[in-house]
Steps between C-alpha positions, in 0.01 A plus 500: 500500500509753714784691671656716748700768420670782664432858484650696198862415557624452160655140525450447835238267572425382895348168524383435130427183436360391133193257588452257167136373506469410145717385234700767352580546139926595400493656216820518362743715262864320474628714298470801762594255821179568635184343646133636623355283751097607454325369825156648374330692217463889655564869432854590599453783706917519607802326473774513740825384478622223718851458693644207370889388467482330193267652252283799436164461675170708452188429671160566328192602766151530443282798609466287818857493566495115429828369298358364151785480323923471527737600210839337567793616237858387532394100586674260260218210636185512501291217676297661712649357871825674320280812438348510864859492674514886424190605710345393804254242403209281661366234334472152461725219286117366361397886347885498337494231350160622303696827399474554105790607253450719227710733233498876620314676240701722276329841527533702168697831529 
């Protein structure tokens, strides 16, 4: 799951591509439109936003610069080949079809 990224450009990102190894998990909050796409269990050391056309996109690193996570708000669907349309993913049809659905948790104010 690891991935290229640009220097510090704030949405500009050169040759990123998302590489999907393992199964992801969508945990998802209809109610706010939005979707988190966890690729793996890690420390979010940033987030960066994400250009995308048709919904607000953050990216989550890890303290090795490796994307672990993608927060998609705005999406009205959210099957994860739907999800993966807004970044630049790698991956392969057998690792989707494992990906897991759950309820966002609700986080108490």
């Amino acid at each position: 799951m690891t991935a290229g990224s640009s220097p510090d450009t704030g949405n500009q990102f050169n040759e990123l591509v998302i590489l999907i190894t393992e199964p992801p998990v969508v945990e998802i909050d209809t109610e706010a439109t939005a979707a988190y796409i966890r690729l793996r269990e890690a420390p979010v050391a940033r987030t960066k936003p994400f250009a995308s056309e048709h919904a607000f996109v953050m990216l989550d690193f890890d303290a090795e610069d490796n994307v672990i996570g993608i927060e998609i708000v705005g999406q009205q669907e959210f099957s994860i080949r739907e999800l993966i349309k807004l970044v630049p993913v790698q991956t392969t049809e057998s690792v989707l079809d494992r990906t897991r659905y759950v309820s966002a948790k609700l986080q108490a104010a």
